[in-house]
Each structure stands twice: as structure tokens, then as C-alpha cells.
C-alpha positions as CSV (number, residue, x, y, z in Angstrom):
1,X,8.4,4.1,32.4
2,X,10.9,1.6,33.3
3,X,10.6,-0.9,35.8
4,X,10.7,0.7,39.2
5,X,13.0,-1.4,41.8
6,X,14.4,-0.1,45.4
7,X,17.0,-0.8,46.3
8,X,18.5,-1.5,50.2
9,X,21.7,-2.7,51.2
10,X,23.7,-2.4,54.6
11,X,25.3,-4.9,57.3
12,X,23.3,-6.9,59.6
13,X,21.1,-5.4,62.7
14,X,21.3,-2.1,60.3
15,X,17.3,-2.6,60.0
16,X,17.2,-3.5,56.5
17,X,14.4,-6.2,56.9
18,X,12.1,-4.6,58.6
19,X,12.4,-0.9,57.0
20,X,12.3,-2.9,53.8
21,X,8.9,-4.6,54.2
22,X,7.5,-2.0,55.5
23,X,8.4,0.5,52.6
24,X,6.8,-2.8,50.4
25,X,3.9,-2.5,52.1
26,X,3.5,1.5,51.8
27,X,4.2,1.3,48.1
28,X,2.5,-1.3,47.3
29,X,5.4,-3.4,46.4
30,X,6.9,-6.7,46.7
31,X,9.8,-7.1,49.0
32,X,12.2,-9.7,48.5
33,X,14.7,-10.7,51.0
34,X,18.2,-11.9,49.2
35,X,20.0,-12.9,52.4
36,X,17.2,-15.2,53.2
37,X,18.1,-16.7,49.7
38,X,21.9,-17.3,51.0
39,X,20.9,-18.2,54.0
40,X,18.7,-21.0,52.2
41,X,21.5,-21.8,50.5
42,X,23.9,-22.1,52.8
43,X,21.2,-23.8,55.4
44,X,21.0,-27.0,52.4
45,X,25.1,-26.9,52.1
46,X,25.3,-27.5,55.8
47,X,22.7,-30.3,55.6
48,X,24.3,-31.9,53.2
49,X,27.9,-31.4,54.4
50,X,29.0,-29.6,51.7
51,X,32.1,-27.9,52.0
52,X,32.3,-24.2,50.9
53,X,35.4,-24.7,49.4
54,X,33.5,-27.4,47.2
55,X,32.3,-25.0,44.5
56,X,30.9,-27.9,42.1
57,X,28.8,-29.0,44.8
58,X,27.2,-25.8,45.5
59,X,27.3,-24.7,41.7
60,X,24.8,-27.9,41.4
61,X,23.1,-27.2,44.4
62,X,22.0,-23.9,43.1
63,X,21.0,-24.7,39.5
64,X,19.1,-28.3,41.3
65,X,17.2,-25.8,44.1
66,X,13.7,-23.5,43.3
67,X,13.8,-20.4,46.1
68,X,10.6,-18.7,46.5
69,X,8.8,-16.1,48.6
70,X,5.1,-16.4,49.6
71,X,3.2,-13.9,52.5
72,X,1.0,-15.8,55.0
73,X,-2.6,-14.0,56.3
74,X,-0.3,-12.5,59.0
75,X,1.8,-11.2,56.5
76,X,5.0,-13.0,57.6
77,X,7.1,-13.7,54.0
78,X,8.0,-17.7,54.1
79,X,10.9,-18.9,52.3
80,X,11.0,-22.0,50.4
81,X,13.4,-24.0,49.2
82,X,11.7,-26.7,46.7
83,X,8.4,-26.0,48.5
84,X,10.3,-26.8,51.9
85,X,9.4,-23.9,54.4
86,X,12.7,-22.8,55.8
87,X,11.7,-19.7,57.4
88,X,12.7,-20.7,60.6
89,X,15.4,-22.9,60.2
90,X,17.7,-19.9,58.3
91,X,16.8,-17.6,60.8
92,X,19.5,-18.1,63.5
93,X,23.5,-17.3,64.2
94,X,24.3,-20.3,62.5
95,X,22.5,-20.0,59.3
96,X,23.9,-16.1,59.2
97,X,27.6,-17.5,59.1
98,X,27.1,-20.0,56.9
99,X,25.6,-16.9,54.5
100,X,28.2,-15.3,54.8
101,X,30.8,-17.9,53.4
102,X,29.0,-19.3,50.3
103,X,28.3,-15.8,49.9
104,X,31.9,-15.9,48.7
105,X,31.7,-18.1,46.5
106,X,31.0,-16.7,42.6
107,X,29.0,-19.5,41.5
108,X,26.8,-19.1,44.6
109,X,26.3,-15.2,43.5
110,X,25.8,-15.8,40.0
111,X,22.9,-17.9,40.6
112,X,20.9,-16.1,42.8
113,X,21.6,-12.8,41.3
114,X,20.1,-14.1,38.3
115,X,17.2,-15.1,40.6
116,X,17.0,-11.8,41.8
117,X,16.7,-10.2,38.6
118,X,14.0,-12.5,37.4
119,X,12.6,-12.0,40.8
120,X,11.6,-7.8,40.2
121,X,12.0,-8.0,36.2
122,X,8.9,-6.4,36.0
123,X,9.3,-3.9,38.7
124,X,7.7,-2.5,41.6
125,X,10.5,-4.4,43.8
126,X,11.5,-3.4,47.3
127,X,15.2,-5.3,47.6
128,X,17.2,-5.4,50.2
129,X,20.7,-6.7,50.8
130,X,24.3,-6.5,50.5
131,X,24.8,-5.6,46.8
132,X,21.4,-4.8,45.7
133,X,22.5,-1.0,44.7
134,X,26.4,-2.1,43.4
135,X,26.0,-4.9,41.6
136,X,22.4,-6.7,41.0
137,X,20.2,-3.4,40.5
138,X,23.0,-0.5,39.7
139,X,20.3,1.5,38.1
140,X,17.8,0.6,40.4
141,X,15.4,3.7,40.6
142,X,16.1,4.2,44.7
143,X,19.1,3.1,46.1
144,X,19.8,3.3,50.0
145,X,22.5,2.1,52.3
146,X,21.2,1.2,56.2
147,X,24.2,1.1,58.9
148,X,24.0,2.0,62.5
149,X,26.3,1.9,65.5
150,X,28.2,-1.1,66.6
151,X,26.4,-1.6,69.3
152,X,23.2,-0.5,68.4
153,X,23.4,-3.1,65.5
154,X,24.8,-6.0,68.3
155,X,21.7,-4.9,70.7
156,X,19.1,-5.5,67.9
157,X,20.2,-8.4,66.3
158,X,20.6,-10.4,70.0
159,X,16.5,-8.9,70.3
160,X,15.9,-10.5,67.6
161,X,17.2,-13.9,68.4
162,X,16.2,-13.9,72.6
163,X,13.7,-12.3,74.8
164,X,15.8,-11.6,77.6
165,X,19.8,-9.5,76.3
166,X,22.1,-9.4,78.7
167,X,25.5,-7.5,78.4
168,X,27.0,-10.6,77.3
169,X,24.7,-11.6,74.9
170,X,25.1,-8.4,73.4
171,X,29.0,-8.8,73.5
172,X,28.7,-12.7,71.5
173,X,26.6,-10.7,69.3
174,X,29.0,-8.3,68.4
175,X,31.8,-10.2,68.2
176,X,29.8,-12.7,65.1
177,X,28.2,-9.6,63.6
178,X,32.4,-7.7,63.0
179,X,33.3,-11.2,61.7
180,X,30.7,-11.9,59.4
181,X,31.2,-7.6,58.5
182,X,35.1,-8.6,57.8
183,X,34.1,-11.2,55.5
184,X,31.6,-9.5,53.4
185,X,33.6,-6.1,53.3
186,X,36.8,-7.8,52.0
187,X,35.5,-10.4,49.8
188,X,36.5,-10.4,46.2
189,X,33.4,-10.7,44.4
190,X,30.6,-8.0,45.4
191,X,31.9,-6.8,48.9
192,X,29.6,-4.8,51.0
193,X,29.6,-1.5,50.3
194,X,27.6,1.6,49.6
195,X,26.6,2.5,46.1
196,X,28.6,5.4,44.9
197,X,24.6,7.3,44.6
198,X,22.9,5.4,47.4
199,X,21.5,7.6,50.1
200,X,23.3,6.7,53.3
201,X,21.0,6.3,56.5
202,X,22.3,6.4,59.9
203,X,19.5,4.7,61.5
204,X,20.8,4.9,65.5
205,X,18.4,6.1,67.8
206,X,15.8,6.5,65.2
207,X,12.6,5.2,65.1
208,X,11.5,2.6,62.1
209,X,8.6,4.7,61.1
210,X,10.9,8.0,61.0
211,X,13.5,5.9,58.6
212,X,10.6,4.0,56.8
213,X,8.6,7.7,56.0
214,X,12.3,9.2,54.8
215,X,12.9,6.7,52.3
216,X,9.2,6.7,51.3
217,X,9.5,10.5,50.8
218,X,12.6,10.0,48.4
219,X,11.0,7.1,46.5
220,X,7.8,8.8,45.6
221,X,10.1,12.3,44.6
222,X,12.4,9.5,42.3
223,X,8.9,7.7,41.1
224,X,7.3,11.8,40.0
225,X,10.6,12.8,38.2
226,X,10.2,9.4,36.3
227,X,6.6,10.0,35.4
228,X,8.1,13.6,34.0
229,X,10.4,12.2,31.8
């Protein structure tokens, strides 16, 4: 049977992170976050004032930099950069935009897509991203695409960041999640978009074990009719 990789891609606040761990966990699987690998990426570019236009620079910067995943006892997933924890550090609005534009840049992709293959070469991979199904896993077992409503998207995201959301916390919110959506729908190299077979999931006003139990559901049928074969 060949190697058995899921794959999860859709635009930020959709619910991709935490629908995709949890599937991990269910199956038994490992989950690997590729934003968090852009995000490392573009977290080091802005340390070191690297320009995104300066596609040398990051080319070296991501053939000189080791990204790995490792769980805690909580099961949190910490991501390194050289054995540098940068969990926390690529985890706010900042780090998200500055994804986004070396995200754009082909060197940049071609790197850690190559990561990302070596990553679940061996299968049983939950992956979840922005090209997972299209470009780095096209015949990836699985293949689901996450959205939701504007503003359900904008409401979860500024949860994520504060405590207390106001209206126009909510508003900021929105405003950086439709930029950072223009950028990665219209870039020229792997845009964001659903695979032509992906299984799209509206997951508004649905709960995470409801969306987390359908994809489980389709996985295992996928995983049986592969056994068959």
C-alpha cells in the first residue's frame, strides 16, 4: 500500500490547525504544520533584515536553516529552527504577513516543499496548508479544502490572538486576513486554491468535533478501498 498522506489546505481562521491535529491524533498520525515552516522562515528574514525581494538571501537562508517539529507532554507541537524554539515567536499578525510574502517567492517554496516531502515520505501524514492537495501531495490519499465565512474566519483568528474581541478587533482582523487571502490567491507560483478532487468543507457554525469526525469518516473509507486494491 502506498504511503498514506492527508492532505488539508484552506485560508487562515478556516480551522485548518486545529481540525488537522486533531485528525493526527485520531489516526494515529503525524501532523505537520507547513505555514508554521514559512512563518519560521519569514520570522529569520525579518531578523535579519532581509528583504523579500532579496531572493539570494532567502535562497541561502533556506538551504543554511534545519525546521523541525517535536510534541511536548501536553502535546503542543514546537517548531524549531536550528534547535531554536520559535513556537511563539511565529505565532502572531506579524509573522502571518511576513508568511505570506516569502511565500512568494519560488526559491522559498522549493525548499520547503522538498522539506515537506521528506517530512511524510513514509506516510501516515496529516498535512495541512495552502497547497498541500495542488501542488506538494497531488496524489495525496485524502485531500480536503477548509474555508468559512469572512467573518467567522476574522472572529476566530482575533480569539486566537486576545482574550477579550471587540468589534474592532474583529474588523483589523479582517481587514489583514483579505490581504494576506489577495496575496496568496493571486500569486504566481502555487496560489491558494482547492484541489480539483479535494472535498470542500464549509466549516461555519460547525463544531470541531463534527468537521474533525467527517473527515475521519472519509479517510478511513479512502484507507479500506486502499487495503482492497
Amino acid at each position: 500500500m502506498k504511503p498514506v498522506v492527508v492532505a488539508i489546505d484552506g485560508p487562515a481562521g478556516a480551522g485548518k490547525s486545529t481540525v488537522s491535529r486533531r485528525l493526527a491524533q485520531l489516526l494515529g498520525f503525524q501532523y505537520v504544520d507547513t505555514g508554521a515552516m514559512y512563518r519560521v522562515v519569514g520570522v529569520l528574514a525579518a531578523e535579519r533584515r532581509i528583504a523579500c525581494e532579496d531572493v539570494e538571501a532567502l535562497d541561502r537562508l533556506c538551504r543554511e536553516t534545519s525546521i523541525t517539529f517535536r510534541d511536548d507532554a501536553e502535546g503542543r507541537t514546537h517548531v524549531y529552527a536550528d534547535g531554536r524554539d520559535l513556537t511563539d515567536a511565529i505565532r502572531t499578525p506579524e509573522a502571518a504577513q511576513w508568511a505570506s510574502k516569502v511565500s512568494a517567492v519560488p526559491q522559498v517554496r522549493a525548499h520547503l516543499v522538498a522539506q515537506q516531502r521528506a517530512l511524510a515520505a513514509k506516510g501516515g501524514v496529516v498535512m495541512e496548508g495552502r497547497d498541500i492537495g495542488t501542488v506538494v501531495f497531488p496524489d495525496a490519499v485524502a485531500k480536503f479544502f477548509l474555508d468559512a465565512s469572512p467573518r467567522e474566519r476574522a472572529r476566530r483568528r482575533a480569539a486566537e490572538l486576545h482574550q477579550q474581541v471587540s468589534e474592532d478587533e474583529i474588523e483589523r482582523v479582517a481587514r489583514d486576513i483579505a490581504e494576506r487571502d489577495a496575496r496568496d490567491r493571486t500569486r504566481a507560483h502555487a496560489p491558494l486554491k482547492p484541489a480539483h478532487d479535494a472535498v470542500y468543507v464549509d466549516t461555519t457554525g460547525k463544531s470541531i468535533d463534527e468537521v474533525v469526525q467527517l473527515l475521519y469518516e472519509i479517510v478511513t473509507a479512502r484507507r479500506a478501498e486502499l487495503a482492497r486494491l
